[in-house]
C-alpha positions in Angstrom: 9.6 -3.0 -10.8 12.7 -1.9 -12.5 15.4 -4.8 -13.0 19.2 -4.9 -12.0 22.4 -7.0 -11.8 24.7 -7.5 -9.1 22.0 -7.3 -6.4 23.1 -7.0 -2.9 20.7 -7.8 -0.8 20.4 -6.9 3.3 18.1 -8.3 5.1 16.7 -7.0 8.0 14.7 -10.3 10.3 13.2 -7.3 13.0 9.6 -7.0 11.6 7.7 -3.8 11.4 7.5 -3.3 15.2 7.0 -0.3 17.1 10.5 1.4 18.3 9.0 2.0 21.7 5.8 2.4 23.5 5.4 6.3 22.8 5.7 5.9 19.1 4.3 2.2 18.8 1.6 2.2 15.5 4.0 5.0 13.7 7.4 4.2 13.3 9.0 0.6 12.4 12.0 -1.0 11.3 12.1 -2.3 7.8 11.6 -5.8 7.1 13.4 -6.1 3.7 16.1 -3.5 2.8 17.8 -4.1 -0.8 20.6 -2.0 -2.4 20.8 -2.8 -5.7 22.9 0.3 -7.3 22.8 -0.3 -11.0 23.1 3.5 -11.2 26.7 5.5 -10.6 25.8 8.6 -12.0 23.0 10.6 -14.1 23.8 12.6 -16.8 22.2 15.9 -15.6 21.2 18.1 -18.1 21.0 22.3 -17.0 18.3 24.3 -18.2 18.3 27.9 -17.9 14.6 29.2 -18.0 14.0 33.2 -18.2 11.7 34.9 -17.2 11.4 38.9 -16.9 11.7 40.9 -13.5 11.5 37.6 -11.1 12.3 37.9 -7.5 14.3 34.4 -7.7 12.4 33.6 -5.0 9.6 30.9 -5.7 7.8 27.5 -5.5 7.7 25.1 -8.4 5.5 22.4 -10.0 5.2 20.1 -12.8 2.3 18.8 -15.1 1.1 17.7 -18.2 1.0 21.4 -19.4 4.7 22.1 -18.9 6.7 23.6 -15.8 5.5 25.9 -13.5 7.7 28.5 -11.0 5.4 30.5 -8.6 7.3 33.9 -7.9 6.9 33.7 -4.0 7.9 38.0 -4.0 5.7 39.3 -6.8 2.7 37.4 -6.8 2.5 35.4 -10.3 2.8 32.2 -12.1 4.7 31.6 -15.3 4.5 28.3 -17.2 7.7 27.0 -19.2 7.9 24.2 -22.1 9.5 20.9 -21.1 12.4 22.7 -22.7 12.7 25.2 -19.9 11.3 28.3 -22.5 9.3 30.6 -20.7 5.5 30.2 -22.6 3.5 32.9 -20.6 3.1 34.4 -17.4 -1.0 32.8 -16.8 -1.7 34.2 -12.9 -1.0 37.9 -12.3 -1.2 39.9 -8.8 -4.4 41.8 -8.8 -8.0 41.4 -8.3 -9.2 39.9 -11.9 -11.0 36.8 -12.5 -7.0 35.5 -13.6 -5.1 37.1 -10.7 -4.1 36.3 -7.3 -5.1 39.1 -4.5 -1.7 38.8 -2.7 1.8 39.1 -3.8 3.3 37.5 -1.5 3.0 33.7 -0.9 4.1 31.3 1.5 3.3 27.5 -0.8 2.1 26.5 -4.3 1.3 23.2 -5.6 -0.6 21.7 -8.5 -3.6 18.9 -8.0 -4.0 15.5 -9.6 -7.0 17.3 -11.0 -4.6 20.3 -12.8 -6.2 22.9 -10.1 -3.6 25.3 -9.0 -3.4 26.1 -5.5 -1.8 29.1 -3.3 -0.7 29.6 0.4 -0.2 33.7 1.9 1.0 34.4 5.3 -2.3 35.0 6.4 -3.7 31.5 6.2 -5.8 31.8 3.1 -6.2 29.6 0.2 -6.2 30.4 -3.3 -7.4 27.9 -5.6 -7.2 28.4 -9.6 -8.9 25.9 -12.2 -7.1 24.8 -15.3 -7.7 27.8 -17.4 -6.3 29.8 -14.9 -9.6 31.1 -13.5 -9.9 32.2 -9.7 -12.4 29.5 -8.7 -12.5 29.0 -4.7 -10.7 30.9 -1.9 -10.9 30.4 1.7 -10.1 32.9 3.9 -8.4 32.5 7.3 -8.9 29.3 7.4 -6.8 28.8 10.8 -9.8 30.8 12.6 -11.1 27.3 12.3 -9.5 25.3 14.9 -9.8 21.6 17.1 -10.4 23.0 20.1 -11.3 19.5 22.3 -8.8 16.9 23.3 -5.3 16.9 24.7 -3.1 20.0 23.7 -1.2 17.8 20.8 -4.8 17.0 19.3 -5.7 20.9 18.9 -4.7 23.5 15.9 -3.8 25.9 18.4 -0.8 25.1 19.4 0.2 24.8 16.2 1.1 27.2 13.3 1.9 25.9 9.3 5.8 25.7 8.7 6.3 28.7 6.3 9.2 29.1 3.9 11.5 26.1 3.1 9.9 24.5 5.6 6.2 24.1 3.7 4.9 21.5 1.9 1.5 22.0 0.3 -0.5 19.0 -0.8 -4.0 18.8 -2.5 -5.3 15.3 -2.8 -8.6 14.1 -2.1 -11.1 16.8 -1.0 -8.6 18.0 1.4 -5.6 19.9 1.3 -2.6 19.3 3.5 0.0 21.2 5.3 3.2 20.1 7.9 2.7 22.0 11.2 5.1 22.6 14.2 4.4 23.8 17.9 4.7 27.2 18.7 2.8 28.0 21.8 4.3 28.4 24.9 2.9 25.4 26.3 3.8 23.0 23.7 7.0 23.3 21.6 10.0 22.0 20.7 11.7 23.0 24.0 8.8 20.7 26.5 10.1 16.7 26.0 7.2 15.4 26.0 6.6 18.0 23.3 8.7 15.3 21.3 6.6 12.2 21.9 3.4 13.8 21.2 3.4 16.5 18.4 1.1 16.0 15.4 3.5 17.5 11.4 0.6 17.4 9.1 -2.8 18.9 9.4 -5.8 18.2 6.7 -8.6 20.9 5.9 -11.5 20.6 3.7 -10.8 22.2 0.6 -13.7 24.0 0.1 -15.0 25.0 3.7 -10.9 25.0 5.3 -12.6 22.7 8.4 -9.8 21.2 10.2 -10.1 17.2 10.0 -7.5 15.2 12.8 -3.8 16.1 12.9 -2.0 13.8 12.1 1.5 11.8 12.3 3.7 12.4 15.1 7.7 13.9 15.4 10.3 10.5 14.6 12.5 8.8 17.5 15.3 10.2 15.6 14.6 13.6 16.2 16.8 14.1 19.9 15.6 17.1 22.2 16.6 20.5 21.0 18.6 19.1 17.7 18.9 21.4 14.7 17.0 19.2 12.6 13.5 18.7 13.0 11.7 18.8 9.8 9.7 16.3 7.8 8.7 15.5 4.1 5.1 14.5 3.5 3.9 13.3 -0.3 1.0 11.5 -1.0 0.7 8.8 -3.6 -2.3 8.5 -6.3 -3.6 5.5 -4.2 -4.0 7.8 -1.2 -0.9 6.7 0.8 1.4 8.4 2.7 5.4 8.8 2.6 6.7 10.4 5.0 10.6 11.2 5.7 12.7 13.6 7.9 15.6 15.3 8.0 17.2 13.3 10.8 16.1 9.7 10.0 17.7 7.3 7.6 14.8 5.6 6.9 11.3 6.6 5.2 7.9 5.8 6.4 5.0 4.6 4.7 1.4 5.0 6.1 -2.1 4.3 4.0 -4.9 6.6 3.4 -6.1 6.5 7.3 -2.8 7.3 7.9 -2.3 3.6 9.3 1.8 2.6 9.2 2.1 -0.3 6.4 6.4 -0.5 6.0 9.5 1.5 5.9 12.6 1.6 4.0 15.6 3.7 3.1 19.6 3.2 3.3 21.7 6.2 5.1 23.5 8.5 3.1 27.2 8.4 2.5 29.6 9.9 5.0 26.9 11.9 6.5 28.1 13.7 9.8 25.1 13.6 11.8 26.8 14.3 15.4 24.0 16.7 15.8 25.0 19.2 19.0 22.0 19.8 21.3 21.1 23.4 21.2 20.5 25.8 24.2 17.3 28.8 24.1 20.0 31.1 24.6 21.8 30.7 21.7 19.4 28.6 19.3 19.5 30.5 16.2 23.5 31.2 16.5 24.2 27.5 16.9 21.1 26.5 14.5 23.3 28.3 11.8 26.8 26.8 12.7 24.9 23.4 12.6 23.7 23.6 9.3 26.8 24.4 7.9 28.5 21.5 8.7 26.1 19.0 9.8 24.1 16.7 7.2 20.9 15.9 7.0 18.2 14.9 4.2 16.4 17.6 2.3 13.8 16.7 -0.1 11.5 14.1 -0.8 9.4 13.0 -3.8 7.7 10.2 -5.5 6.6 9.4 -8.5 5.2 5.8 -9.5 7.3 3.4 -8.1 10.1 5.5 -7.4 11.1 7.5 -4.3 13.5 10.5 -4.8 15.4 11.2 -2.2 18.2 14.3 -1.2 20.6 14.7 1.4 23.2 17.3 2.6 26.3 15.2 3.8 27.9 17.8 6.1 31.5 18.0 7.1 34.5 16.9 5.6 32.9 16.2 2.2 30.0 18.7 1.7 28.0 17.1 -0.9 24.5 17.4 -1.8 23.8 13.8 -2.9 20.4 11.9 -4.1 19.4 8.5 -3.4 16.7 6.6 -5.9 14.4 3.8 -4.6 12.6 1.7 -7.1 9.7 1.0 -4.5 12.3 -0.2 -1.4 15.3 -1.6 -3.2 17.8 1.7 -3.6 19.0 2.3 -7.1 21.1 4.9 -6.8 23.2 7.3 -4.7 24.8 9.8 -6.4 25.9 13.0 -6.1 24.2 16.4 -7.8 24.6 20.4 -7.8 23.5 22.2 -4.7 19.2 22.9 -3.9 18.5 19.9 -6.8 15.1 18.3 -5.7 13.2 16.6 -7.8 10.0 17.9 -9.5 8.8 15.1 -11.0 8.5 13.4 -14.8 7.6 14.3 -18.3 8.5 11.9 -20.5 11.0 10.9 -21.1 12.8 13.3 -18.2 12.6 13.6 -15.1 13.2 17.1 -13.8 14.5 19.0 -10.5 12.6 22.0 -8.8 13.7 25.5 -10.4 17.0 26.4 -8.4 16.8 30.1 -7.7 20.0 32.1 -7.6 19.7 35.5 -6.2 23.0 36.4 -6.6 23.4 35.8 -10.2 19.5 36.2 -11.1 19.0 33.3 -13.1 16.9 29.9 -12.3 18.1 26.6 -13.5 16.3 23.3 -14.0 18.1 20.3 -14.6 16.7 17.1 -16.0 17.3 13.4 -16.7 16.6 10.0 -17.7 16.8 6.3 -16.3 
């Protein structure tokens, strides 16, 4: 664990209990909290990567073998040096044994294994080895569904959270995705919709069987707020961190998806006076409140370190980044607008590829601690 002066130390006596009976074996309270902020700022260095005819609309990933940016509009992956210059342009669209069938995807993410794996809109799953070769794909995988149990145990209620909203995780056999309610019988505007709902849901990665949803929608999360999403990584031990846009706090479950601890400090000056929303006029208020209402934003982990980001809202309007060195925070400090962290080749750390449409360029921006 990393080392530093001037500790202050807050100590929290409620144990890891249960917040109430709906939720009791999920969420807890933490029972040690440390801020020990050794760190006031990062020296951020900007990398401007270029690449030929992109959309500037994309996924990233990191590994051994460089950076990658996944153009979400064209179809292809291109692979940068750990100085952001573009190397070569390895999955095309097309139908060859190194190109991906569909030009438009919905999630990307790299494996422990160095596999390289694609969402589309239509629920299949792409799945490239390390040379770049079309190895496995599963095709509508959501035809495969849970159909016993109560409505929150089922895949049909359910649909994957596209976009922004997506995270894509391979670990273990299985590949993971965050899911939201969208029938009419179970979503976000039925409380007990609220107490029940599953976020992630496992498949095999070879066969796309469903295995158990898991996880279930925080106590923080109020009926019919704006902010409803959740951050899922898993950790080369198999565990779970789990965080959401509305809650200070970040949750820690193992490999059965059994809660071990939380942590996690609240953002500065964050204006969370979250308005409930009406059906009537959910997407006009959904975009007034997330203009000016904060909220966190990312969520990543890498070793012992948890990366954090957060929107602040109203009056201050920063995008700030909280460090934890496992649950003692390091750092809070603040960084340019859509920085996320990637993850770490040495000796840098480095954000996701910011895309800007407006001025067609993509930035990356790196550091040390």
């Amino acid at each position: 664990m990393i080392k530093y002066p001037l500790v202050l130390l807050v100590f929290l006596l409620c144990g890891c209990v249960g917040r109430n009976d709906s939720f009791s074996g999920f969420f807890c309270d933490p029972e040690n909290n440390y801020i020990d902020q050794g760190i006031d700022s990062l020296e951020l260095e900007c990398l401007r990567p270029n690449v030929a005819g992109a959309s500037y609309v994309g996924f990233s990933a990191i590994s051994s073998d460089g950076l990658f940016w996944a153009d979400a509009l064209f179809g292809n992956l291109n692979q940068f040096d750990k100085e952001g210059n573009y190397l070569n342009t390895v999955i095309h669209y097309g139908n060859g044994p190194h190109e991906i069938p569909v030009n438009r995807l919905e999630a990307y993410c790299i494996s422990d294994e160095g596999h390289h794996f694609f969402l589309d809109s239509s629920t299949n799953l792409y799945e490239f080895d390390q040379d770049y070769n079309l190895v496995n794909r599963i095709l509508y995988y959501w035809n495969k569904k849970i159909t016993k149990g109560d409505i929150c145990e089922r895949t049909e209620p359910y649909a994957t959270a596209w976009g922004d909203n997506v995270n894509l995780t391979v670990h273990d056999g299985l590949f993971y995705t965050n899911i939201y309610g969208e029938s009419d019988e179970f979503n976000i505007t039925i409380p007990e919709y609220y107490k029940t709902a599953r976020i992630i849901e496992p498949r095999d990665i070879r066969t796309g069987d469903p295995f158990p949803l898991l996880g279930r929608i925080t106590p923080a999360v109020g009926y019919m707020t704006p902010f409803q999403k959740d951050f899922f990584r898993i950790s080369d031990s198999g565990d779970f961190f789990v965080a959401y846009e509305a809650d200070d706090l970040i949750y820690v479950y193992n490999s059965k998806y059994k809660l071990k601890y939380s942590f996690g400090q609240p953002g500065k000056n964050m204006n969370k006076d979250y308005k409930t929303l009406t059906v009537e006029n959910f997407y006009n208020d959904l975009m007034v409140e997330q203009e000016i209402r904060g909220r966190y934003t990312s969520l990543s982990i890498w070793g012992d370190l948890t990366f954090r980001t957060y929107f602040t809202g109203s009056p201050d309007y920063q995008n700030r980044l909280q460090i934890y060195d496992e649950t003692t925070m390091i750092a809070d400090v603040q960084v340019p607008l859509g920085f996320k962290v990637m993850g770490y080749i040495d000796p840098y750390f480095y954000s996701e590829f910011i895309c800007n449409e407006d001025n067609e360029n993509l930035e990356i921006y790196r550091f040390k601690l």
